[in-house]
C-alpha positions in Angstrom: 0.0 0.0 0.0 1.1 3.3 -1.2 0.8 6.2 1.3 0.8 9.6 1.1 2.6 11.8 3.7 3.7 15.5 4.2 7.0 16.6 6.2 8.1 20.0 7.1 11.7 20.7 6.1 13.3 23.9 6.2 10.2 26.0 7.0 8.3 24.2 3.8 6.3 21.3 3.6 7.5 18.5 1.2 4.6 15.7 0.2 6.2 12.2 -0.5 4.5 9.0 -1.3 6.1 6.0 1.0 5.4 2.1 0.7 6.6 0.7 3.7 8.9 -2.6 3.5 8.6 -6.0 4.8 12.3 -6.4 5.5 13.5 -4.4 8.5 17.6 -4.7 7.5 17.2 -3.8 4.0 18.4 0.2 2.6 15.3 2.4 2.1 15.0 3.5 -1.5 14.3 7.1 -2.4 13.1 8.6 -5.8 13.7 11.6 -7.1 11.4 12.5 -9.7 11.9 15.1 -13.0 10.9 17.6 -14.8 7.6 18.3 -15.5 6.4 15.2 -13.3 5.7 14.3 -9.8 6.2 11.6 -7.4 3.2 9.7 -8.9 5.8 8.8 -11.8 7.1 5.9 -9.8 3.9 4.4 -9.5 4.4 1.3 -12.3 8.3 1.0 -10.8 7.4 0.5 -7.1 5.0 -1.8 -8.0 7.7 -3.7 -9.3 10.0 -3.8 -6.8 10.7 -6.2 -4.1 7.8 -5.7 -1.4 10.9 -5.9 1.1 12.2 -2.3 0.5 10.4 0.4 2.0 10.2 3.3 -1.2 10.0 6.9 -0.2 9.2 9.0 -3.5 8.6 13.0 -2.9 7.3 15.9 -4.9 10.5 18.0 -5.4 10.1 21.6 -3.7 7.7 23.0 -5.5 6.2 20.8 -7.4 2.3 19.4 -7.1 2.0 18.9 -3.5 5.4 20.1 -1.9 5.6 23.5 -1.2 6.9 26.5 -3.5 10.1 27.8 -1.9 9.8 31.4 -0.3 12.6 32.8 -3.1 13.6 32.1 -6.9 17.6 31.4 -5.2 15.8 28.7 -3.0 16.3 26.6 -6.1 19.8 26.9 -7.0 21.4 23.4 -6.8 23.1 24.1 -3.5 20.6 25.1 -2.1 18.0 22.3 -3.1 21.0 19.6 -2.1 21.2 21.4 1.5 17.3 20.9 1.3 16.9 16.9 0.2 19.4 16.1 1.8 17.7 17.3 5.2 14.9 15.4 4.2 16.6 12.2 3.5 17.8 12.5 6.9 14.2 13.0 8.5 12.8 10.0 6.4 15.5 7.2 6.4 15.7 6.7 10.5 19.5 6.4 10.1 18.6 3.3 7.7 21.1 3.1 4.5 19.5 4.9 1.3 19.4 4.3 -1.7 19.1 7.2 -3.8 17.3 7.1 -7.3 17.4 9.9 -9.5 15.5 10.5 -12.9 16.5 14.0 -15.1 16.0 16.9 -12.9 15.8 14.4 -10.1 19.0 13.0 -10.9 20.9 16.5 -11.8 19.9 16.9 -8.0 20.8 13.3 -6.7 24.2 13.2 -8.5 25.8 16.4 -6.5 23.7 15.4 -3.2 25.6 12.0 -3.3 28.7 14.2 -4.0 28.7 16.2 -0.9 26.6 13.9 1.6 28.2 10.5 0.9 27.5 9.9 4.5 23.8 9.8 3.6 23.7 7.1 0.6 25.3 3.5 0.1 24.4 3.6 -3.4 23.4 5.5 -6.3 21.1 5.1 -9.4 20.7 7.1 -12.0 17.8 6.8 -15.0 18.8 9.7 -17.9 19.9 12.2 -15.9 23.2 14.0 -17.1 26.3 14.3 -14.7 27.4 18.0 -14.2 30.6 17.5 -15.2 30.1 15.5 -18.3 27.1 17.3 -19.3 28.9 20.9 -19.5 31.9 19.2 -21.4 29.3 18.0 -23.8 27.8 21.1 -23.7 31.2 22.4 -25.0 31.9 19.6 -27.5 29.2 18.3 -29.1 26.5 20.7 -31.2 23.8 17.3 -30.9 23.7 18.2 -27.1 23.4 21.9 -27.5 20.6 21.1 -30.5 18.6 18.7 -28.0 18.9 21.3 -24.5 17.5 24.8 -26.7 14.3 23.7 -25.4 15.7 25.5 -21.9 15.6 28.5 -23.3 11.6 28.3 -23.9 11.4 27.8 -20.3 13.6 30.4 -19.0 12.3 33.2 -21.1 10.5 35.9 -19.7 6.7 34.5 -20.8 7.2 31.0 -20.4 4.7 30.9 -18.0 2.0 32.0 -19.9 3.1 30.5 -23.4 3.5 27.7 -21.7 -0.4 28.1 -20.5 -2.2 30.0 -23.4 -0.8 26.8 -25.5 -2.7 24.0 -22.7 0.4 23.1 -21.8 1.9 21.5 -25.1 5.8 21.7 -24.8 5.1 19.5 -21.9 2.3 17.3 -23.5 5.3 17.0 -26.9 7.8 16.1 -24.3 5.8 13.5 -22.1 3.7 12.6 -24.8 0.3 12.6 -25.7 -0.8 8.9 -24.0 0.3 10.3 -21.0 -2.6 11.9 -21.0 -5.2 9.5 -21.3 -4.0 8.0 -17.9 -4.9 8.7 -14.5 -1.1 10.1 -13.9 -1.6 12.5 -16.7 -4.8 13.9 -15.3 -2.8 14.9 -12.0 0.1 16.0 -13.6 -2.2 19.0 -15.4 -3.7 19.4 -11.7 -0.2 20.0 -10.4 0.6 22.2 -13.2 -2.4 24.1 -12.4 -1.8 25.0 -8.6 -0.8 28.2 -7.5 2.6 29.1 -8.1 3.6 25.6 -8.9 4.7 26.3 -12.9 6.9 29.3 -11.7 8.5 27.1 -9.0 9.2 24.5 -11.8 10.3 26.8 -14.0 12.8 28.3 -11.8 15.0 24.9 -11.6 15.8 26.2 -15.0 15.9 29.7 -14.3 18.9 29.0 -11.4 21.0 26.6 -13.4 25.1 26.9 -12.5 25.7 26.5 -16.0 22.9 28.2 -19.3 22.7 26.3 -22.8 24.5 28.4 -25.4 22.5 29.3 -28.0 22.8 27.9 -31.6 25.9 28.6 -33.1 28.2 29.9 -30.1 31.7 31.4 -30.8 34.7 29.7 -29.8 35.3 32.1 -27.2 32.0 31.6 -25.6 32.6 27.8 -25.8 36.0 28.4 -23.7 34.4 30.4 -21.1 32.1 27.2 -20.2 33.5 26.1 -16.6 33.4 22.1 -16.2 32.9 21.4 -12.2 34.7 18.7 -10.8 32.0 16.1 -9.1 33.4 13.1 -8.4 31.1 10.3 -6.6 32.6 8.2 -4.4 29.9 5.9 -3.6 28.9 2.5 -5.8 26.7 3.9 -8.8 24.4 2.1 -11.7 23.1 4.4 -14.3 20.8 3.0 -16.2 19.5 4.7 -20.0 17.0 4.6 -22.5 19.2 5.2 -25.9 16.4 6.8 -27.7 16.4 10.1 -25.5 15.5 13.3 -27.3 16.8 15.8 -24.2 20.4 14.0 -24.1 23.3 13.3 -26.6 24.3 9.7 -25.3 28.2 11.4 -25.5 27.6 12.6 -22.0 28.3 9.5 -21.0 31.5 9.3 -22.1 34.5 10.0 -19.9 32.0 9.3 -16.3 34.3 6.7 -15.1 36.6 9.8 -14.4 34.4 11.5 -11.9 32.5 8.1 -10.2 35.1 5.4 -10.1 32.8 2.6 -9.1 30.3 2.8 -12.2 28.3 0.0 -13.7 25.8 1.8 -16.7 22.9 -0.4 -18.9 21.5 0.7 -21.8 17.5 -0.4 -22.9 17.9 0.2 -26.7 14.0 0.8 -27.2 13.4 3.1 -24.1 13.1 7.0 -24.1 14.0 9.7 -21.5 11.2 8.2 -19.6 12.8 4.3 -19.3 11.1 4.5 -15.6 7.9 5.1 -17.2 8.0 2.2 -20.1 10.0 -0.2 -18.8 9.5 -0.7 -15.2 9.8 -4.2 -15.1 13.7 -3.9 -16.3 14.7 -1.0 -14.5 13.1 -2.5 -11.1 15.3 -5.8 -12.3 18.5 -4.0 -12.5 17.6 -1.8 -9.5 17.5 -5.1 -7.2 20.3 -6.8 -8.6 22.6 -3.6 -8.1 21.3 -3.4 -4.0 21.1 -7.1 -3.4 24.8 -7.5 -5.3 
C-alpha cells in the first residue's frame, strides 16, 4: 500500500508517497522525480520492486503537492542539495538509502551524493546527465546543444504563460500525448495548475550553475564554459534509455573519471522516460545492483 505523507523541512512542507517494507535490515529507497512530473511517476516502478524495501518518492520543492520555496535562489542546486538532503535524513531513520534519481531528479541526486556521501550507500541514476560531463558536452558536441535549446523556452520571460495559453503543449510534446489519457496525466495537469507551482518548476531552469549556449556559439564563448569537478565516491548504476530526445548519449563518455565505481545499462527501445516504459527492467537491475 502506497501512502501519502507531508514533512516539514526547512520552514516548507515537502509531500512524498512511502510504501513501507517488509524487510527491516534492507536500505530504504528514495526517488527523485523530473521535470515536468511528480512523485506519482514511480507508480508502475514501485509496483515492481521487491515488497521488502520500503520506497520513499517526494514531490521535489515546489512541485504538485510540496511547497513552493519562499525565493527564486531557493532553487539553485546548492541550495536544493542542502534541502533533500535534510529530508533524507528526516525519512530514512539512520537506515542506509538508496538514492534514485530521474533528469531533474538525478541532476539533483548526482551532486547530493557528492557532498553527503555519509547519507547514501548507493546511487542510481535513469537519464539524468552528470554535471561534469554534461557541461563538457555542452562544450563539445552541437547534438547536445541542439537537443537542451528547449531550456531556453522555459527560462524566457513569458514562459509561464506560453506555456499556458498553448494548454500546456511543450510539456504534453515532451511527455507525450498517451500520458494523458492516464490517471497520472490527469494529475500532472492538476499539479501544473496550482498556484505558483509552474513558476516554481520553471525556476530549476531559471537557477541553473551552467545556461545552454545558443545555436551557433563562438569559440570564445565555448571556452568560457566552466566544467565542475564532481566526483562520486559511492557505488553507482546508471541505467539509460538510448532513444532520449533531451540528451546526446556522449555525456556519458569519460563518467568513469568523476564516479570510479560505475556500472551503466543501456534499454535500446526506451526514451528519456525508461522508468515510465520499462519498469519491469529497471526494477530488475535496480534489485540486482542493491542485493549485489
Amino acid at each position: 500500500m502506497i501512502n501519502s505523507r507531508f514533512i516539514d523541512v526547512q520552514g516548507s512542507k515537502i509531500h512524498y508517497l512511502e510504501r513501507l517494507g517488509e524487510g527491516r535490515n534492507l536500505p530504504l529507497i528514495v526517488l527523485f522525480h523530473g521535470f515536468p512530473e511528480n512523485a506519482y511517476a514511480w507508480e508502475a516502478l514501485v509496483q515492481k520492486l521487491p515488497t521488502d524495501f520500503r520506497v520513499v518518492a517526494p514531490d521535489l520543492p515546489g512541485y504538485h503537492l510540496s511547497s513552493p520555496l519562499p525565493s527564486p535562489e531557493d532553487y539553485q542546486v546548492p541550495n536544493l542539495i542542502a534541502r533533500m538532503g535534510a529530508f533524507i535524513a528526516a525519512v530514512a531513520n539512520d537506515k542506509p538509502v538508496v538514492l534514485v534519481g530521474h533528469d531533474w531528479g538525478g541532476a539533483i541526486a548526482w551532486p547530493l551524493a557528492a557532498f553527503m556521501p555519509q547519507l547514501f550507500s548507493k546511487l542510481i541514476i535513469l537519464n539524468a546527465a552528470h554535471p561534469s560531463t554534461f557541461t563538457q558536452a555542452l562544450i563539445t558536441s552541437s547534438l547536445q546543444r541542439e537537443k537542451s535549446q528547449y531550456i531556453h523556452t522555459l527560462v524566457s520571460d513569458n514562459a509561464e504563460s506560453v506555456l499556458r495559453t498553448s494548454d500546456f503543449s511543450l510539456f504534453k510534446n515532451m511527455l507525450g500525448s498517451d500520458v494523458f489519457d492516464t490517471s497520472y496525466g490527469k494529475r500532472l495537469l492538476q499539479g501544473w495548475e496550482m498556484p505558483n507551482r509552474l513558476d516554481a518548476m520553471l525556476n530549476y531552469y531559471r537557477q541553473m550553475p551552467q545556461q545552454v549556449p545558443l545555436d551557433n556559439p563562438t569559440k570564445e564563448q565555448l571556452a568560457n564554459i566552466k566544467i565542475p569537478n564532481i566526483r562520486i565516491d559511492v557505488p553507482t548504476l546508471v541505467l539509460w534509455g538510448r532513444q532520449d530526445d533531451a540528451f546526446d548519449e556522449c555525456i556519458l563518455e569519460g563518467l568513469e573519471n568523476y564516479v570510479p565505481q560505475l556500472n551503466v545499462y543501456y534499454h535500446d527501445d526506451a526514451t528519456h522516460w525508461v522508468h515510465r516504459e520499462q519498469p519491469e527492467w529497471v526494477a530488475e537491475k535496480v534489485a540486482r545492483f542493491i542485493f549485489g
